[in-house]
C-alpha positions, 0 to 999 in steps of 0.5 A, a space after each residue: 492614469 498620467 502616473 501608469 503612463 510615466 511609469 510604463 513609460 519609464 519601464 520600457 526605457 530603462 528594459 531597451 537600454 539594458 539590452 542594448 547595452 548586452 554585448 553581441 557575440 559575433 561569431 553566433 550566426 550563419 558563416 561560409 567555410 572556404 578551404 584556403 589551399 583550394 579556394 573552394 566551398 566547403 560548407 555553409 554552417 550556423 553556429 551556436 553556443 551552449 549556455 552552460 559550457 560556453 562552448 560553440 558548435 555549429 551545423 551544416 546547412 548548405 554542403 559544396 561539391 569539390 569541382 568534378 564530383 557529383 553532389 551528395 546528401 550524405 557524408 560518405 567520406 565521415 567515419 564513426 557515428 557521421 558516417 552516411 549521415 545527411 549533410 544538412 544540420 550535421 554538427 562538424 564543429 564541436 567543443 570550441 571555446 573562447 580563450 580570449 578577445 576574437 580567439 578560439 581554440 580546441 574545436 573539432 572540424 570534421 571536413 565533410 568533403 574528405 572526412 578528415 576530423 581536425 583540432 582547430 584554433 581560430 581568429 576572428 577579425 576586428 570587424 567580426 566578418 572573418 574567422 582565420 582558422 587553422 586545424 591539425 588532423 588527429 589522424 595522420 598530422 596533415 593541417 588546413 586553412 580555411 578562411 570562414 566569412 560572415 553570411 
């Protein structure tokens, strides 16, 4: 009985010590998206990583009206497949990989408040609690800054 004891013991040990030794991915969770030329909310969104291609997305799961416009619960401004989708877990981060310590790039941001889709290159701070990032649009060369902050 003594025997089972050490062993489970011992098991169990040995199982928390594996994990807490796995690495954390920071930029996994819940992020608040602030337009850097505004200095409004944009969005509040989750992000996940797909196990297979190690590419992170992310969906909305709280939406900002731009000062002086009503709210709404569908992207009016998105065009294509977006277009008139409810905000609430539409996915607008799409593609982006990690190319090395607290830098991502390649993702695509589609800004639910203009509808505008960007090609985005990230830095994430030391601390993991900010994200600077920096996006071109496909369409016409206007960029934006945005700064995402940890939830």
């Amino acid at each position: 009985m003594k025997f089972r004891i050490l062993f489970a013991s011992t098991l169990l040990l040995g199982s928390t010590q594996f994990l807490a030794a796995m690495p954390v991915d920071q930029l996994l969770g819940s992020w608040k998206v602030i337009d850097d030329k505004s200095g409004n909310y944009i969005t509040e969104i989750a992000i996940r990583k797909n196990s297979k291609t190690q590419q992170y997305s992310a969906a909305i799961t709280k939406s900002y009206a731009l000062p002086g416009t009503a709210a709404t619960d569908v992207c009016t401004k998105c065009t294509g497949a977006l277009k008139n989708k409810y905000l609430f877990g539409l996915e607008i981060l799409t593609n982006m990989q990690a190319t090395s310590k607290n830098k991502f790039n390649n993702g695509v941001w589609v800004n639910p408040q203009n509808g505008l889709v960007y090609i985005i290159n990230a830095d994430l701070s030391n601390t993991g609690e900010q994200m600077k990032v920096f996006g071109k649009s496909k369409s016409d060369n206007t960029t934006t800054m945005m700064t995402w902050k940890k939830l």
